[in-house]
Each structure stands twice: as structure tokens, then as C-alpha cells.
VOGUMAR-416414 format. One record per atom (N, C-alpha, C): residue number from 1; y, x, z. Coordinates in Angstrom, 2 decimals. Each point is the difference from the previous one (the first is absolute). Layout:
N
- NUM,Y,X,Z
...
This chain:
183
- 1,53.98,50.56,14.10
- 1,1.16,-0.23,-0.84
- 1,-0.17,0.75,-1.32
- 2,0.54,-0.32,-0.94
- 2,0.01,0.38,-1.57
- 2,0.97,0.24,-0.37
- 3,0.43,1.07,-0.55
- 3,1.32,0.46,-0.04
- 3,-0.44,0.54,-1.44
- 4,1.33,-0.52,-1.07
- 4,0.39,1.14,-1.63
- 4,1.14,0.54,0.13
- 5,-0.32,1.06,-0.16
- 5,0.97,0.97,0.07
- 5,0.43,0.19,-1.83
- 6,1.32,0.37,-0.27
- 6,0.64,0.35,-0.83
- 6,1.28,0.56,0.24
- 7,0.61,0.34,-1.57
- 7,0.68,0.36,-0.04
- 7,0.85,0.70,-1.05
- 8,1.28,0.34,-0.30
- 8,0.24,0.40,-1.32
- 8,0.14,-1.32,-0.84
- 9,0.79,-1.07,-0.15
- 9,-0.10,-1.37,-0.55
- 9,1.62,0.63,-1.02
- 10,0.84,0.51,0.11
- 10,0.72,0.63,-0.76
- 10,0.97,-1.20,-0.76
- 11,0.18,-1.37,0.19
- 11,0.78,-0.98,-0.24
- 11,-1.14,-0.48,-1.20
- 12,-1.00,0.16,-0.21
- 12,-0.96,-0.75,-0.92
- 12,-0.59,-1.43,0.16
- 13,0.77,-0.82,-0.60
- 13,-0.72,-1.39,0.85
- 13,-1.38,-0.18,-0.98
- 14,-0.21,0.88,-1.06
- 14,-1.35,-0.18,-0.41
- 14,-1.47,0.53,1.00
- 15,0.81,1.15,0.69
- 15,-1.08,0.67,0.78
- 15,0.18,-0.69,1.03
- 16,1.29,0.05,0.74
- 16,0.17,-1.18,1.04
- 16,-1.04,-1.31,0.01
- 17,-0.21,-0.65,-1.33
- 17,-0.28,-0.97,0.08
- 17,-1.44,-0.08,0.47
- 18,-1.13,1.30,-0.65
- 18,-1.14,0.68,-0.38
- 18,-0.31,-0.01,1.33
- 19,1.17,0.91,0.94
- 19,-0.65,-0.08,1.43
- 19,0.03,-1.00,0.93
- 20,1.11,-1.09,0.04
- 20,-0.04,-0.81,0.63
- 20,-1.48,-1.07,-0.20
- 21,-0.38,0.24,-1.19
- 21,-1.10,-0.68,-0.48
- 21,-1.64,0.50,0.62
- 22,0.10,1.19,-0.27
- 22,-0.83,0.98,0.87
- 22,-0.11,-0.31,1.66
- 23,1.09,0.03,0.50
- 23,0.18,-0.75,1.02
- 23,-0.61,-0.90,0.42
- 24,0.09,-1.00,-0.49
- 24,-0.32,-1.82,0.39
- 24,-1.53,0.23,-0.53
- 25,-0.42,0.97,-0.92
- 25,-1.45,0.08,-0.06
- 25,-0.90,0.45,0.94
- 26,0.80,1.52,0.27
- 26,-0.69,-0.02,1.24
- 26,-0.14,-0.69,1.49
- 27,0.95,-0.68,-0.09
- 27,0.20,-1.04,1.34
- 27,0.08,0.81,1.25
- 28,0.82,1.51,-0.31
- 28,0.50,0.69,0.95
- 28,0.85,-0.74,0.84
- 29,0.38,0.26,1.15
- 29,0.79,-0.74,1.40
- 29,1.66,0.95,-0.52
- 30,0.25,0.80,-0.20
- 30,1.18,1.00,-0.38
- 30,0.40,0.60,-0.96
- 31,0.72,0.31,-0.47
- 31,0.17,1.16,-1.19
- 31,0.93,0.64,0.59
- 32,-0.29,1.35,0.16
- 32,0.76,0.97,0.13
- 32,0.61,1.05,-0.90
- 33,1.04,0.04,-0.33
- 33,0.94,-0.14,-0.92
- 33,0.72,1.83,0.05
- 34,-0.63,1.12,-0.60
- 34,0.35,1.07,0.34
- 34,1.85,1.05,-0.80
- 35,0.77,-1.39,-0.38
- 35,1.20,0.52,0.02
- 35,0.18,-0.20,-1.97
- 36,0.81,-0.03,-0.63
- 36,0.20,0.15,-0.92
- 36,0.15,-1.33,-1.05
- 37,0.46,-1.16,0.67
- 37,-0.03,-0.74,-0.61
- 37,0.83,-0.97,-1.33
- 38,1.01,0.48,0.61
- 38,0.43,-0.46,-1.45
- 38,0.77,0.96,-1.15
- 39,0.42,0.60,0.21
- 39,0.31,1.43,-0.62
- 39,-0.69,0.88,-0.84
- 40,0.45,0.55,-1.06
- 40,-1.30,0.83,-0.89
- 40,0.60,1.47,0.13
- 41,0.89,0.17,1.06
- 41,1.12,1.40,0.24
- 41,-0.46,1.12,-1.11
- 42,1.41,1.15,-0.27
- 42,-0.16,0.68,-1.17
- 42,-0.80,-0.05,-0.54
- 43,-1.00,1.10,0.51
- 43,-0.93,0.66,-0.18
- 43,-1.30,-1.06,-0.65
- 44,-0.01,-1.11,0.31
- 44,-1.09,-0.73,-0.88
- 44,0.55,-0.81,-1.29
- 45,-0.35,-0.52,-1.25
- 45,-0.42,-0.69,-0.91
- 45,0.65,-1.45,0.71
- 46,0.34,-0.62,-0.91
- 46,0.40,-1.88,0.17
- 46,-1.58,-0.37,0.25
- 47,-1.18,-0.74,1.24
- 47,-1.15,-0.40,-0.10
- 47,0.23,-0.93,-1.02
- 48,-1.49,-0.45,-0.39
- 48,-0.10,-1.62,-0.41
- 48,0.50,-0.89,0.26
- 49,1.08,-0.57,-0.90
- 49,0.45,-1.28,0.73
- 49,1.21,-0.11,1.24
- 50,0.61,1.38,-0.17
- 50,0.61,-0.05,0.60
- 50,1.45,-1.33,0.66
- 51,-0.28,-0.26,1.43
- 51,1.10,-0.88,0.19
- 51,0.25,-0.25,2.04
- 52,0.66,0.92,0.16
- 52,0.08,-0.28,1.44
- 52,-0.01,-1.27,1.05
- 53,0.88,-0.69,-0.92
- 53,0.53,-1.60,0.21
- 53,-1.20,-0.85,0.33
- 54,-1.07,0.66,-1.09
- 54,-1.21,-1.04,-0.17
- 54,-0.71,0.34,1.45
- 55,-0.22,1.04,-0.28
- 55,-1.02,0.93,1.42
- 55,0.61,-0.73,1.43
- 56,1.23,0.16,0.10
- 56,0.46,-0.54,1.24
- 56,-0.39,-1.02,0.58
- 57,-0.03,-0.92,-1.59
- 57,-0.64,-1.53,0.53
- 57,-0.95,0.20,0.43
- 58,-0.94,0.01,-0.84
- 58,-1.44,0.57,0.31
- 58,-0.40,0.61,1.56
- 59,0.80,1.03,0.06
- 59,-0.49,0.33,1.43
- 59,0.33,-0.55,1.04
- 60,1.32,-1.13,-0.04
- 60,0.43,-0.92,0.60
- 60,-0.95,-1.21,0.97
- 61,-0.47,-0.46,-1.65
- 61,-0.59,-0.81,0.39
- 61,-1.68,0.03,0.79
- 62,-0.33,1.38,-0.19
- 62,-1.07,0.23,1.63
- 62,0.42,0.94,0.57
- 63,1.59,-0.10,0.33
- 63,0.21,1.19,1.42
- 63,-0.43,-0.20,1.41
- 64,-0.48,-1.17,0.17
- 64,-0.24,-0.04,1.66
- 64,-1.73,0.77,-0.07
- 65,-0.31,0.30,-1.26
- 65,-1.52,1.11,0.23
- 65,0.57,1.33,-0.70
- 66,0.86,0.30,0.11
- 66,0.37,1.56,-0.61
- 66,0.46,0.52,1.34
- 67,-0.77,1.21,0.20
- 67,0.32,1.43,0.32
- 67,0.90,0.69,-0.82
- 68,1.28,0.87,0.04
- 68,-0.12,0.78,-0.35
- 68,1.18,1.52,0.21
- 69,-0.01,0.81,-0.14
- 69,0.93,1.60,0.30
- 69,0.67,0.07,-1.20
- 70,1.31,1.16,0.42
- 70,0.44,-0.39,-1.36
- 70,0.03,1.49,-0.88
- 71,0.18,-0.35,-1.46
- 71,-0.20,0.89,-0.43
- 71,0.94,1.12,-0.48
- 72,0.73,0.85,-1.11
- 72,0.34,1.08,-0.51
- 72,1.55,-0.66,-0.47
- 73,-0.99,-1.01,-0.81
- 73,0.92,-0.79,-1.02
- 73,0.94,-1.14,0.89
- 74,-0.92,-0.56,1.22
- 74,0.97,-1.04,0.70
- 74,1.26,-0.25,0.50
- 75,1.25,-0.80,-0.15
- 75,1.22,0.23,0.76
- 75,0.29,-1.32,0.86
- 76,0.90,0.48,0.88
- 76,0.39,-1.40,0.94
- 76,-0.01,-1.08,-0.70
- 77,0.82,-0.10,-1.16
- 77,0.07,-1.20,-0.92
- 77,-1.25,-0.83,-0.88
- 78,-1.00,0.93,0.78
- 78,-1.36,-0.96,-0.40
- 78,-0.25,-0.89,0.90
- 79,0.14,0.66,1.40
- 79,-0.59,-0.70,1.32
- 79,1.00,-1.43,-0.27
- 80,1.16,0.31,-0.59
- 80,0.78,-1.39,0.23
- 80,-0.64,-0.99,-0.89
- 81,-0.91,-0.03,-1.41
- 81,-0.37,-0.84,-0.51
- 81,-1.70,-0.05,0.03
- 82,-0.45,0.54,0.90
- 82,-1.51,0.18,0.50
- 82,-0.54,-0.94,1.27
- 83,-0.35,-1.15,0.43
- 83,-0.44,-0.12,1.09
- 83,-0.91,0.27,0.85
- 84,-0.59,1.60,0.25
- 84,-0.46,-0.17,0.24
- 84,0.96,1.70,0.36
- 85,-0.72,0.39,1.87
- 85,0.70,1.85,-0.37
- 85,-0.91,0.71,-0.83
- 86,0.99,1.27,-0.53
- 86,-0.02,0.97,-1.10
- 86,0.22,1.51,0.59
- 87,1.15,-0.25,1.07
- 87,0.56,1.15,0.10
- 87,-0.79,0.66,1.07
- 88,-1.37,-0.02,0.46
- 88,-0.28,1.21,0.75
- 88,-0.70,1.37,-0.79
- 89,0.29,0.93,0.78
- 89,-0.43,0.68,-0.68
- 89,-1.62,0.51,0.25
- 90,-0.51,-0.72,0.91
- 90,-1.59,0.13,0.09
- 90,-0.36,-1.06,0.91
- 91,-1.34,0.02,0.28
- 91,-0.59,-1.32,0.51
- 91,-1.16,0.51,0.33
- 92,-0.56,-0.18,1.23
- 92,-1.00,0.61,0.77
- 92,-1.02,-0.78,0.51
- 93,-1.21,-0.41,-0.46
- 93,-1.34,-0.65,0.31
- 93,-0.75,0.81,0.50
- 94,-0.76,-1.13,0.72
- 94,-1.47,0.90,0.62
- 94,-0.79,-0.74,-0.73
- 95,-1.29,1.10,-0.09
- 95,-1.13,-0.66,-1.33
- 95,-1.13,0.51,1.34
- 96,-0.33,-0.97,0.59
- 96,-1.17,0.30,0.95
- 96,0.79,1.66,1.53
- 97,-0.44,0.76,-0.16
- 97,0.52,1.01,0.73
- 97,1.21,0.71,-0.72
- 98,0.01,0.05,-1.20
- 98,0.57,1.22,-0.98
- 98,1.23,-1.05,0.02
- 99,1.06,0.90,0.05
- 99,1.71,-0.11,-0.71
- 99,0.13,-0.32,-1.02
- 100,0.66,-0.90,-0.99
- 100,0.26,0.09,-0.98
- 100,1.30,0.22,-0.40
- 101,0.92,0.80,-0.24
- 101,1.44,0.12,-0.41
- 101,0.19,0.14,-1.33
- 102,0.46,-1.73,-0.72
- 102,0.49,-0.07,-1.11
- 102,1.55,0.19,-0.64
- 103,-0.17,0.65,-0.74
- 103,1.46,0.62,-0.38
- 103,-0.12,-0.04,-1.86
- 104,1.24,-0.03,-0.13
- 104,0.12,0.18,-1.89
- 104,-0.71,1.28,-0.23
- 105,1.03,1.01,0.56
- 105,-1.24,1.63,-0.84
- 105,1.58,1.40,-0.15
- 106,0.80,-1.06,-0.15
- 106,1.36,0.54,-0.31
- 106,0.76,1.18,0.76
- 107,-0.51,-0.31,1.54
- 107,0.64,1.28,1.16
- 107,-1.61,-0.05,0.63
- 108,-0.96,-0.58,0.82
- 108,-1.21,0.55,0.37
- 108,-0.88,-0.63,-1.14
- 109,-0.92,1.59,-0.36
- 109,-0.90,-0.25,-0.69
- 109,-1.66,0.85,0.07
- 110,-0.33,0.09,-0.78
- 110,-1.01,1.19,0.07
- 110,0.15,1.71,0.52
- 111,1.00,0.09,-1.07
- 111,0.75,1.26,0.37
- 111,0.59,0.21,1.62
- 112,0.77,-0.83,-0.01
- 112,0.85,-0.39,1.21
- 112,-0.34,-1.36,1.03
- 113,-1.64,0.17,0.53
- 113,-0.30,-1.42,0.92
- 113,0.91,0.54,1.07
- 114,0.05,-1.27,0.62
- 114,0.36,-0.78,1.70
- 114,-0.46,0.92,0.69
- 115,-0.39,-0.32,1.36
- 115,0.04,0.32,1.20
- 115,-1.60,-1.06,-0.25
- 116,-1.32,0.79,0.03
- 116,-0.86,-1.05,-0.44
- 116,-1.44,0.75,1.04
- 117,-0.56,-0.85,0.61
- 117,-1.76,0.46,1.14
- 117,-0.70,0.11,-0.96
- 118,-0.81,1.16,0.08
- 118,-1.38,0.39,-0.88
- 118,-0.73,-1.80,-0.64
- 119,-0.09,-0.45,-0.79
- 119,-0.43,-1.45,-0.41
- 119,0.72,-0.44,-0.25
- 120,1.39,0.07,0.08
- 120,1.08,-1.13,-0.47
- 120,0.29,0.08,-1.18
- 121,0.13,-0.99,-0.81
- 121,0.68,-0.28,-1.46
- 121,0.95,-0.35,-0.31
- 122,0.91,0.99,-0.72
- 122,1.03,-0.09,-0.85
- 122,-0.02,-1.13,-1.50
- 123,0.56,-0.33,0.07
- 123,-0.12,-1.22,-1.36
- 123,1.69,0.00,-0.90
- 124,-0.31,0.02,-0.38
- 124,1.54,0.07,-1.01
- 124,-0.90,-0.01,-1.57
- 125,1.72,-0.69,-0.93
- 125,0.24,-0.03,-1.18
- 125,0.55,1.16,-0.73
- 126,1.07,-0.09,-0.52
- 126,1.01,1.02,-0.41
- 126,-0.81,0.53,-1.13
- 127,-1.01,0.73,-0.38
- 127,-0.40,0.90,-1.07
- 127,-0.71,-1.41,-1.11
- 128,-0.01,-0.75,0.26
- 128,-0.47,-0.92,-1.27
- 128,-2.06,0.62,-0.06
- 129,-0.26,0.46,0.82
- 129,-1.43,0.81,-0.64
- 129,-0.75,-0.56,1.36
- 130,-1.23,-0.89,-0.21
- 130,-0.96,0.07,1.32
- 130,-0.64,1.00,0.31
- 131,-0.40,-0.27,1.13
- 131,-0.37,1.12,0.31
- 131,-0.65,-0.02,1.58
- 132,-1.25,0.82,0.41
- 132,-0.11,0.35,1.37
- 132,-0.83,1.27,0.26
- 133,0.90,0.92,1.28
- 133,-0.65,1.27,0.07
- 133,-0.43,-0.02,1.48
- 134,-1.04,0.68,0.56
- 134,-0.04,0.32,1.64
- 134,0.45,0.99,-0.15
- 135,1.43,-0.05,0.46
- 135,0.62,1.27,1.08
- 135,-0.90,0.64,0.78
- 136,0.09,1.02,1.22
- 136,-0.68,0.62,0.36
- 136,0.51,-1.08,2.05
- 137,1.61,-0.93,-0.26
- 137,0.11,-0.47,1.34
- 137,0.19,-1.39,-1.03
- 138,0.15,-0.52,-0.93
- 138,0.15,-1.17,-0.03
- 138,-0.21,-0.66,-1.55
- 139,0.03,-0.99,-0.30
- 139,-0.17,-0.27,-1.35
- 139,1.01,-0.64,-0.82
- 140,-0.22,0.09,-1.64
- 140,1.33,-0.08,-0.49
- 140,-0.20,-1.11,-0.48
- 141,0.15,-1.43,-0.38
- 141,0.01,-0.66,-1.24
- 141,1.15,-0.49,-0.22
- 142,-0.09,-0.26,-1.57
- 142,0.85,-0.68,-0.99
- 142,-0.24,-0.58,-1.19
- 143,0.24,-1.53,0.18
- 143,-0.47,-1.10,-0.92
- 143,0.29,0.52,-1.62
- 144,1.13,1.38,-0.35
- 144,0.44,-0.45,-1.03
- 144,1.16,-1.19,-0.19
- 145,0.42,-0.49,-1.02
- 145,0.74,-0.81,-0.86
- 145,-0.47,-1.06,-0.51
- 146,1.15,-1.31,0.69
- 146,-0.12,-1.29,-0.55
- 146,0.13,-0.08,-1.89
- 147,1.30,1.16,-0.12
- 147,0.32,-0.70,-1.29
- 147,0.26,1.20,-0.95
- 148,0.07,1.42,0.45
- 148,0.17,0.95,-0.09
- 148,-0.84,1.48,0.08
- 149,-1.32,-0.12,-0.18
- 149,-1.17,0.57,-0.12
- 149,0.36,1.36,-0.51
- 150,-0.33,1.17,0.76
- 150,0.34,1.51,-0.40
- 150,-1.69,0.86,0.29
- 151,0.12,1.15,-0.62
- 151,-1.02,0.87,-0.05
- 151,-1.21,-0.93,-0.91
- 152,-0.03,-0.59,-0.67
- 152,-1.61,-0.53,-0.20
- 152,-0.29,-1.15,0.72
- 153,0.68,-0.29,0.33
- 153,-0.56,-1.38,1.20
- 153,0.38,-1.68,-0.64
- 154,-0.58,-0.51,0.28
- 154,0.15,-1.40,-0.12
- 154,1.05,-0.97,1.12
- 155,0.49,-0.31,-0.30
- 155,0.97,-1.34,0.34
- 155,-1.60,-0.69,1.17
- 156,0.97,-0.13,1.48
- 156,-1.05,-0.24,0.61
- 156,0.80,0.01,1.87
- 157,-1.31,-0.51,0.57
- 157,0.72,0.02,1.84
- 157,-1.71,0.38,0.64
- 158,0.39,-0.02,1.33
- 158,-1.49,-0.16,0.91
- 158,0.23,-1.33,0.92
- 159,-1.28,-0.26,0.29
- 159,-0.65,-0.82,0.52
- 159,-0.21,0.33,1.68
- 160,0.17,0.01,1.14
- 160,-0.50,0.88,1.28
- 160,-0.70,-1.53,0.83
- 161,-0.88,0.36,0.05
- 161,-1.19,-1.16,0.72
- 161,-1.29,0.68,0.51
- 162,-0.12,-0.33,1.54
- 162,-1.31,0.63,0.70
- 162,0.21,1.04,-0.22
- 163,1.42,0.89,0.04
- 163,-0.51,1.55,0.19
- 163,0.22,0.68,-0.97
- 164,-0.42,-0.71,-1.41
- 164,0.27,0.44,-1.56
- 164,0.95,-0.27,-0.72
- 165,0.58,1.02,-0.41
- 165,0.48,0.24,-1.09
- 165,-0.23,0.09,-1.20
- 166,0.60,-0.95,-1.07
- 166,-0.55,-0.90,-1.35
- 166,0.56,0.83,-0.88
- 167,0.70,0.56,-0.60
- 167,0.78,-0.01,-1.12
- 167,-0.39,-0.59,-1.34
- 168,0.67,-0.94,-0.54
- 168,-0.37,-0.87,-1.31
- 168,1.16,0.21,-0.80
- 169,-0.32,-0.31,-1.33
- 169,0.81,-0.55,-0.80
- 169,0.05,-0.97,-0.81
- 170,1.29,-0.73,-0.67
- 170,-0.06,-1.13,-0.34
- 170,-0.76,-0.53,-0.73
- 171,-1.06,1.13,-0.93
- 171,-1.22,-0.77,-0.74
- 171,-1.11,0.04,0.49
- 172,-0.17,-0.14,1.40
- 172,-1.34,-0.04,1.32
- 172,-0.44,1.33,0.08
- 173,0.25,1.40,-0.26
- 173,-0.99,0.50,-0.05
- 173,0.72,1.00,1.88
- 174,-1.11,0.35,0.33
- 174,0.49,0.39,1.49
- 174,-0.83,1.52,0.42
- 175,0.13,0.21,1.19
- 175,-0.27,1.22,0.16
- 175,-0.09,0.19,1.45
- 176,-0.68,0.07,0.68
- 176,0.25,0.51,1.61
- 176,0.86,0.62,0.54
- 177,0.65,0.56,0.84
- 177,1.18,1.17,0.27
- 177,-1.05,0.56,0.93
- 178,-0.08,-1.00,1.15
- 178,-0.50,0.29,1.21
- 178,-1.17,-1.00,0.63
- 179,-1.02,0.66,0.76
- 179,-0.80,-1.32,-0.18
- 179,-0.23,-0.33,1.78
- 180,0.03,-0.79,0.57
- 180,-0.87,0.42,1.52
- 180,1.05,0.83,0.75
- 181,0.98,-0.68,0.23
- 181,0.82,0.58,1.01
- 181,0.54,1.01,-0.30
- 182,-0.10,0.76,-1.39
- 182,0.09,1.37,-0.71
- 182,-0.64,0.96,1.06
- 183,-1.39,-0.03,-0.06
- 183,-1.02,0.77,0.70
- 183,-0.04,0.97,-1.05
């Protein structure tokens, strides 16, 4: 299975649009959707293009392949114009043996992981910055920002296929996280 992970879409139907496109390129089976979607809450900038209304459609119209948890910014009154659910607050895969517990970033994060077995991966959004570290019991990643790019980083998601972890961004250029089961 082929799974893109993102996240951080911030009500941008320009970036929205960027990833849904990304999407259908890679001919991933899912998108998993790490919280933050239509909202640009205080603390960030109006994205590109800002327009919630638009995004909704958009994600509407391929919700029966969206994953996703919800994020910082999310309220009940999204789930009512979203078809697809929003409101959990994490989502738990197995990637071969290893756990995966996806969450926004907002209450478990790096600082503050789960309840997680030596190998298991934490995955969350929330800081806008990609990223992956080996913990000393588990590993951290984060795609970064659909539409909302912080620290130096590029506007971008990952890719998870055979084991690997992709991270790209919207002008092709990519990067490994993890390669081989994160051996």
C-alpha cells in the first residue's frame, strides 16, 4: 500500500489544490490528512489563496481515500461540512511490525510521545517543519506543511511505500526520511 501523508493545508485551496494534485501523481491508495485543514488559526499569516469553502470541496470530492486526525485549529462545525471523519484525535497503523500513531503534534508530540515499543513511530504535523529523528525507543516524523512552511522548509508532504519514507516537495525535489524499514 502507498500512503501521502500531509498536513497543515490551513484553508489554502492553492496548496490544497498542489496536494491533491501530488496525490493523483503519485497514485497513492490514501492520504492521510494530519489535522489542520481549513483554518489559518491566530498565530499563522492568511496562506495563499486563502478560502475554506473552496478546500472543502476539494477534499470532498476524494473523501472516500482520505485518512485523517484532527487538528489544533479543527471544530465540530467542520466535521458537519466535511465528508469524510476529522474528529479523531489519532489514528494507529501498523507498518510491517512497528506501530504507527498518527496524531496532529498539538497534545502528543516529540516532547510529549504516547505510550510507544522501542521501533514505533510517532508521526504528527503541528510545527509546519519536516523532519525525522531516532529516538533512543522510537522515531519521530513530520511531513511539515501543505501551505504553511516554517523554519526554512518548503511547502511539501511524504510519500510511505515499501517501508520508506519520501518526503517531497511541490517542485519534485525529495529526500529520504527513512529507508528499509528505518534500519
Amino acid at each position: 500500500m502507498k500512503l501521502m501523508i500531509a498536513s497543515d493545508i490551513h484553508g489554502s485551496a492553492y496548496y490544497c489544490g498542489k496536494m491533491i494534485n501530488a496525490y493523483k501523481e503519485e497514485k497513492a491508495d490514501k492520504l492521510l490528512l494530519l489535522g489542520d485543514l481549513l483554518y489559518h488559526g491566530p498565530r499563522n499569516d492568511l496562506p495563499k489563496d486563502y478560502d475554506p469553502k473552496k478546500v472543502i470541496n476539494m477534499l470532498n470530492d476524494i473523501a472516500d481515500e482520505i485518512l485523517c486526525v484532527r487538528g489544533n485549529c479543527e471544530a465540530e462545525v467542520d466535521q458537519m461540512v466535511l465528508k469524510f471523519p476529522i474528529m479523531a484525535e489519532y489514528c494507529i497503523l501498523y507498518l510491517h511490525n512497528r506501530m504507527v500513531f498518527a496524531t496532529h503534534g498539538h497534545k502528543y508530540n516529540e516532547e510529549n510521545p504516547p505510550s510507544l515499543k522501542k521501533g514505533d513511530i510517532l508521526l504528527n504535523g503541528h510545527t509546519h517543519i519536516p523532519k525525522f529523528t531516532k529516538h533512543e525507543n522510537y522515531y519521530y516524523i513530520n511531513p511539515g506543511s501543505v501551505s504553511i512552511p516554517k523554519g526554512g522548509s518548503n511547502n511539501g508532504y511524504i510519500v510511505l511505500e515499501n517501508g520508506e519514507f519520501i518526503w517531497k516537495d511541490f517542485d519534485g525535489n525529495c529526500s529520504y526520511l527513512a529507508r528499509n524499514n528505518l534500519v
